[in-house]
N, C-alpha and C positions, 0 to 999 in steps of 0.2 A: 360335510354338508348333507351327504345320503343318509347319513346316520339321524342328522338332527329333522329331519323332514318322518323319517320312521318314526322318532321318538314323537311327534307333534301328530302323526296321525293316531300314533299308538291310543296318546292322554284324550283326544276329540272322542276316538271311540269306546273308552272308557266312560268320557262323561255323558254318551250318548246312551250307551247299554245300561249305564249305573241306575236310571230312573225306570228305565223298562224291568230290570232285576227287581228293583225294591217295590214298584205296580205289583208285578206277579208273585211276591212274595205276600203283600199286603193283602193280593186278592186271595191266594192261598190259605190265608190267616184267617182273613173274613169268613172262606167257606168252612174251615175248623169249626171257628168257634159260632158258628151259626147252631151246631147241634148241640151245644155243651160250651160252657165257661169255667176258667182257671180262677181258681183264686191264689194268690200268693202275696209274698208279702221281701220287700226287699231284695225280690228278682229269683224268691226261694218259691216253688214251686210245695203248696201244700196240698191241695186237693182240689177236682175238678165235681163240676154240678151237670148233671147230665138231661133230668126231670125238668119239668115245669111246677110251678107251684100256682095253678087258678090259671088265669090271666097273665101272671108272671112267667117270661119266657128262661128257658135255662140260664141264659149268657146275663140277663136283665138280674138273674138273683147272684152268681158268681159278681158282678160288678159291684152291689150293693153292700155283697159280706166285705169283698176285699177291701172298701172304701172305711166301712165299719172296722174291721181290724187296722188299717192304717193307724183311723182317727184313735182308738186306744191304746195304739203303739204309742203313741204322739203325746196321749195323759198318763203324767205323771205321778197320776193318783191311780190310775187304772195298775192293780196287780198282777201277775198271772196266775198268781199260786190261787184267785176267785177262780179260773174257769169250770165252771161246771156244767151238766146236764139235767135238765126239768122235763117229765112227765107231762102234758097237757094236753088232754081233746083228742089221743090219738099219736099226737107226734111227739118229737124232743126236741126240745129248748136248747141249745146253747148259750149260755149268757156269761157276763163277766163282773159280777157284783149286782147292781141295779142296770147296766147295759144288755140288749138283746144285740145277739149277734147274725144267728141264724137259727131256721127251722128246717130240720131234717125230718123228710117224714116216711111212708111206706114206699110212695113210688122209688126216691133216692136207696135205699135198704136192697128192693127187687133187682134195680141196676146192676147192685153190688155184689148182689147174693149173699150177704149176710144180715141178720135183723137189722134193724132200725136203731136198738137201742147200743149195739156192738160198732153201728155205722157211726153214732153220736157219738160216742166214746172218743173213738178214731181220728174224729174231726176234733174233737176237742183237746184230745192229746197234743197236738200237732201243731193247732193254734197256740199251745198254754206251752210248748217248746218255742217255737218261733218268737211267740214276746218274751221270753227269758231270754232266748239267742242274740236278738238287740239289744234289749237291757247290755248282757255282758258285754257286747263288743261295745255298745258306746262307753262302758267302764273302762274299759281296757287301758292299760298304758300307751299303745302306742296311737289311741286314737287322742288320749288327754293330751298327750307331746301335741300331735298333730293340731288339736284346738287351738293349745296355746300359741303354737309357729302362727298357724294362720288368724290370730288373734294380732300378734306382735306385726305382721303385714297390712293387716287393717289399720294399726292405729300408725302404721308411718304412712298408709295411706292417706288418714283424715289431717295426719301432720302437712304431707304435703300436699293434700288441697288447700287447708285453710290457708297454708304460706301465700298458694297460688292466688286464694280468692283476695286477699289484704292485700297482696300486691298489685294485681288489675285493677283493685278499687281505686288503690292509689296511683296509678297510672293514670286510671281513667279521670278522677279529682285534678292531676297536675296537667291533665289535656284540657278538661273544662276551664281552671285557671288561666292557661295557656290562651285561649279561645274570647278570655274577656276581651271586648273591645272594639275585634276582632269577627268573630261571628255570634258572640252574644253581646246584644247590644240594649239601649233600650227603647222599645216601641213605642211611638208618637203616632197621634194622629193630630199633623202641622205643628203647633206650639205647645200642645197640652201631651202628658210622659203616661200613657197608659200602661206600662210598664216597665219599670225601672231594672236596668241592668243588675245591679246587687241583686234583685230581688229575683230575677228568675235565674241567675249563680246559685244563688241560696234556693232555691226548689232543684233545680238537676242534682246542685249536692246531695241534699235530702233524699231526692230519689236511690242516687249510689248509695246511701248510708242504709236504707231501709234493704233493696236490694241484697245487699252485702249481709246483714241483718237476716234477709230470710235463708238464706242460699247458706250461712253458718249454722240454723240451726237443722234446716235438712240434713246439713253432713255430719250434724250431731247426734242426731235422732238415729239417724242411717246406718253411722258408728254403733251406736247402744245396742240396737234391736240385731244387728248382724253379730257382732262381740259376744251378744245375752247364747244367740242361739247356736252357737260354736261347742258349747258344753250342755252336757243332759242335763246339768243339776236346775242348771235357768233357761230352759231352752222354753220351760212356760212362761216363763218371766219376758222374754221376745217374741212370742207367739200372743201374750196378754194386751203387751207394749203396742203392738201393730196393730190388734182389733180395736183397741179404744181410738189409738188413731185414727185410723180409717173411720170406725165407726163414729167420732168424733166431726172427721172430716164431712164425711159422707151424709149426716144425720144433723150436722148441727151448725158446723163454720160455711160451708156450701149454701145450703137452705139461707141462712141467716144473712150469705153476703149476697147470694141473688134476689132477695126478698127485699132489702135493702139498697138495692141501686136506685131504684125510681126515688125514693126518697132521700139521697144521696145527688140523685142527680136537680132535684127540686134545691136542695142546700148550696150547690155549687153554684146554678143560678142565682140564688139570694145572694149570695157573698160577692160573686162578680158586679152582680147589677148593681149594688149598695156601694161597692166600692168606686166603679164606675161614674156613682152620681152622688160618691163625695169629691172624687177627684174633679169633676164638673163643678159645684160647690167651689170647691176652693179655687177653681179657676177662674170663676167669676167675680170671687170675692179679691180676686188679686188684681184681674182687670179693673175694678171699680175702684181700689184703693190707688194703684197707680196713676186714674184718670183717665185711662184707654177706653173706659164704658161710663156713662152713669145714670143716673134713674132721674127725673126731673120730683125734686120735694125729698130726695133720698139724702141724706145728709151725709156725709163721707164717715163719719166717727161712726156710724151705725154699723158699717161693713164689718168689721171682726165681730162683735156682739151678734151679728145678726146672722153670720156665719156660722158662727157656735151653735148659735139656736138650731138654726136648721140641720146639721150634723148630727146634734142630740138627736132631736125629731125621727134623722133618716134611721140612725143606728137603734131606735127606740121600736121604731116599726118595721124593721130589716129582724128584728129577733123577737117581734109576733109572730112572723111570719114564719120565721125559721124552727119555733117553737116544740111547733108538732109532728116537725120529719127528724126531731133530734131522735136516737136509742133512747127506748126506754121511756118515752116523756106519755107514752099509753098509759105507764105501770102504776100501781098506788102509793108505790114508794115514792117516784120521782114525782108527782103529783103533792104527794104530804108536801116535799122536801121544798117543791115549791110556794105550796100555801104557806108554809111557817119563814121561809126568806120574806113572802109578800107580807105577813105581817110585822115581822122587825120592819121594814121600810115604809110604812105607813105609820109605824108608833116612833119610830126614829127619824122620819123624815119632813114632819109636819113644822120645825122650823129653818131647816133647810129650804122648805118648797117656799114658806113666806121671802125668806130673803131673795132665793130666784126670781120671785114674782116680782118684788120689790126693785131688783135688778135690772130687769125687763123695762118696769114704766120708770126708770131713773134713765135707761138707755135712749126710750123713743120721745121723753121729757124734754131735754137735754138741757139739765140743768144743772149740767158742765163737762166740763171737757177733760181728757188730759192735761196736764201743765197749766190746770188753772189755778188762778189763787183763790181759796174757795174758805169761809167760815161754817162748819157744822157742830150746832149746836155751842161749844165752849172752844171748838179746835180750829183752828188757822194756822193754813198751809197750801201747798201746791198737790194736785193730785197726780198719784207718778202710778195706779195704777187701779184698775177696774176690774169686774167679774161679775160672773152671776149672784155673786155670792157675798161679797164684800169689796169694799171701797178702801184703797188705802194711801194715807194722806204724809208728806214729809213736813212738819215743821220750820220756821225759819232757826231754830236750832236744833235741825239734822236728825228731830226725832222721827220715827216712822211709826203713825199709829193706822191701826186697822180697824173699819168700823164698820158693821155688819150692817148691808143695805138696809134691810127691816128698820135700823135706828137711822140711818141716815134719811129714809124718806119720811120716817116719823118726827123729825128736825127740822126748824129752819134752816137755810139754807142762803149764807149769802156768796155770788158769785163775783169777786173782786174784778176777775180778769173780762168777766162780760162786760161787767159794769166801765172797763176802761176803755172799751172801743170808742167811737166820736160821740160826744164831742170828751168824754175821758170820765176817769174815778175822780170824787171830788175829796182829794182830804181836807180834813179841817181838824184845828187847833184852836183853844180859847186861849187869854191872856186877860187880865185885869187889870185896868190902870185908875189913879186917881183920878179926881173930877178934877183935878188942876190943870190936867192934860188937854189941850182939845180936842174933838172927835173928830177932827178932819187932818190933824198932826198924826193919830193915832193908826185914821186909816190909811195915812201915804206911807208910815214907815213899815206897816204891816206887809202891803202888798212890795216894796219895796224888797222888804224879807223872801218873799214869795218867790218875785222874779229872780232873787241872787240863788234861788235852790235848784240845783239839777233835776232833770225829769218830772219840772214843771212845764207844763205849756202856756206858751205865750195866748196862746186862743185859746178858748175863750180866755178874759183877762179875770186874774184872779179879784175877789170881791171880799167886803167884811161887814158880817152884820154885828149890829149892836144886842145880843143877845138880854140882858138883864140891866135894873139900874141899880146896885146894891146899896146900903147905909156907906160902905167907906170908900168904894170903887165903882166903875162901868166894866163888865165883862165884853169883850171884843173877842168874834169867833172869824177867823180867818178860813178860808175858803180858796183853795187853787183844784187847777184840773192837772192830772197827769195821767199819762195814757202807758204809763208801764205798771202795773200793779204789784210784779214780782217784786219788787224792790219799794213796797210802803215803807218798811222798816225804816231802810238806810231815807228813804225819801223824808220819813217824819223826822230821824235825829236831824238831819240836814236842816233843815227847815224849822225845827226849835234853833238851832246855832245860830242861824241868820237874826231870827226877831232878837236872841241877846246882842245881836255885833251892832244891829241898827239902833238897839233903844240906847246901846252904851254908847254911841256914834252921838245921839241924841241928846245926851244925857238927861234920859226921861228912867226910873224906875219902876218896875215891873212887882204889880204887888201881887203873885202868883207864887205859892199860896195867901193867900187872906193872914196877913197882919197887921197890927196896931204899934205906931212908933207916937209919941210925944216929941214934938217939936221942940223943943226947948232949949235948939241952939247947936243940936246935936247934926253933924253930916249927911247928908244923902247916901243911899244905901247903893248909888251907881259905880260901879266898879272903874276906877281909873285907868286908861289905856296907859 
């Protein structure tokens, strides 16, 4: 216990003297080199500056040479067998190819007591040893071994980050998943989904992925340029790798991403608010379809068409807006790239725009509906579906034809299923019968017919006009109301059957079509039951 209580004060008063020794050694140092500066190079002691040079204090020109030889120890292009000395003004030059190193001049010479030009020499010797002396030892064998070991440790290091960072990502993903439901849910304000659970799963993901994304390629970059500068041959090569980074960072990705926030932040508002007030939008347009809202004079079929409209509209004017905070939409490139889109869609879009238009007043028309039975132009059928764009119609024989607004509002237009509401559609049928027949025979077996057909209505009561009187017959056009129009088809075969069952009932013949018989003895043309 004595022992360990010694030893605790021992290390206190070690760590307490330790900073008092290294003060008075630094201050020691200070007063050194207050009269004079070392230059050296690699911890090698080559020669000290004692002079002043002008303005330039001793220790201020030793700092400058020693900084200056570093940095040509460091280029690879920089030789030593260039060190020389130059003659100029007075003094000598030492330089190393196009690089100035230093200037020795008389006062440094007098210090020494030898000339100037013997002093130059000297220094120059010493520097043009010393950058040879590094060269060799980073050649060396045991320093190449050494790069490679400490190469080989780098790369199981970035092995075992990336292992690390793929796995936390995916940790972190199988927690997010974990979390649906849970604590990622989706945000309402009361009955309307301002945002949807998937959807903000699917941004945290994104976030990890991008994350994971940057964080791989720092430990790649980090890898290359530490690896490059392991060995002299590329040690420029990581020394080049870093500056453009940096200077890339520093000059261009920096600059560019904080110049760009306000405008980025203007974007993220567009995109919120537009989205926000289509999800409004369709939340109205859902209330008004199911009948929980409605507009007085607003017809219920307008709500999807009118919904659409207005989406287009928002999303048309959400990316004017958005236009001029895009990257790049200043430049004259993005500018061309835009005028030559805007005119394809002005030379390509001029029959698309007629039938929207067309679409438009066929919608606030309403001259027809879904599911109605509708004549356009030569075609009859049900309408099974609508657009801005075109109209597309099913046949009573399962055809599906599609007919572009533009021709449909430039078409008559008959609407069967309107026309069948009260008091209903009125079909009609002609028949011709002989003058032998009476017209009042004629008309009770007609309507008789009428009433035996299904999806005729009793009311109003079916009626028949005498339409023509011809040389060998009276045409009779029958007349009923029915209030289903999907089914004319079946309604008309029906309704031809009856007038043959009655007239055959009758035994009256139906001279539909127009022909000529001579009497002369020959049978009635009434089909025997």
């Amino acid at each position: 216990m004595r022992r360990s209580a010694q030893l605790f004060l021992l290390t206190v008063a070690i760590l307490f003297l330790n900073p008092l020794a290294a003060f008075a050694q630094d201050s020691q140092q200070s007063a050194d080199e207050t009269s004079y500066g070392v230059v050296s190079l690699d911890g090698n002691r080559l020669f000290s500056i004692e002079s002043s040079l002008g303005p330039i204090s001793a220790r201020s020109r030793a700092e400058r040479v020693r900084t200056t030889i570093k940095q040509l120890a460091e280029d690879k292009k920089a030789h030593p067998s260039t060190v020389a000395t130059v003659e100029q003004d007075g003094c000598t030059e030492i330089v190393l190819g196009d690089h100035h190193i230093m200037t020795v001049t008389e006062g440094d010479a007098n210090l020494a007591g030898v000339t100037r030009q013997k002093l130059a020499a000297t220094y120059a010797e010493r520097i043009k040893t010393s950058l040879a002396g590094r060269i060799q030892r980073e050649h060396a064998p045991e320093n190449l071994m050494a790069s490679l070991i400490n190469t080989g440790i780098a790369t199981g290091g970035l092995i075992v980050t990336l292992i690390v960072t793929f796995f936390i990502a995916g940790k972190v993903r199988n927690t997010l998943n974990r979390w649906r439901g849970k604590y990622i849910r989706t945000i309402r304000l009361q009955e309307l989904e301002l945002l949807r659970e998937e959807t903000i799963y699917a941004i945290l993901v994104g976030i990890v992925k991008l994350a994971r994304t940057v964080i791989v390629w720092i430990l790649v970059i980090s890898y290359l340029i530490t690896a490059l500068g392991l060995f002299p041959q590329t040690e420029h090569l990581a020394r080049e790798l870093k500056d453009q980074i940096y200077n890339a960072a520093a000059n261009v990705v920096v600059p560019a991403i904080l110049g760009y926030v306000p405008n980025l932040f203007f974007l993220v508002v567009i995109v919120l608010l537009t989205r926000y007030v289509l999800k409004f939008v369709k939340f109205l347009a859902t209330q008004m379809e199911s009948g929980t809202l409605s507009l007085p004079g607003f017809e219920p079929e307008w709500v999807g068409p009118t919904a659409n409209i207005l989406k287009f509209l928002i999303a048309v004017f959400a990316a004017m807006l958005a236009f001029p905070y895009l990257p790049g939409s200043g430049s004259p490139a993005f500018q061309q790239v835009a005028i030559f889109l805007g005119v394809l869609v002005s030379l390509g879009s001029s029959g698309a725009v007629a039938h929207i238009i067309s679409g438009v007043f066929l919608t606030y028309t309403g001259a027809f509906r879904l599911n109605d039975r509708v004549k356009i132009a030569d075609t009859v059928g049900d309408v099974v579906q609508r657009s801005l764009l075109a109209t597309r119609v099913r046949t009573i024989k399962q055809e599906y034809i599609t007919i572009p607004n533009g021709m449909v509002l430039g078409s008559h237009i008959i609407n069967y299923s309107a026309s069948g509401t009260s008091p209903g559609l009125i079909l009609h049928t002609e028949v011709t019968l002989g003058y032998d027949v009476p017209w009042r025979k004629a008309h009770e077996l007609l309507i008789e017919a009428a009433r035996r057909t299904d999806d005729i209505a009793s009311e109003p009561e079916p009626f028949v006009l005498q339409t023509s009187l011809n040389d060998h017959h009276v045409a009779y056009q029958l007349n009923a109301y029915t209030q289903n129009a999907g089914v004319m088809a079946v309604s008309y075969s029906k309704l031809h059957q009856n007038i043959q069952d009655v007239f055959r009932e009758a035994d009256i013949e139906i001279l539909s079509p127009e022909y000529r018989s001579m009497r002369n003895g020959n049978p009635s043309t009434v089909p025997k039951s």
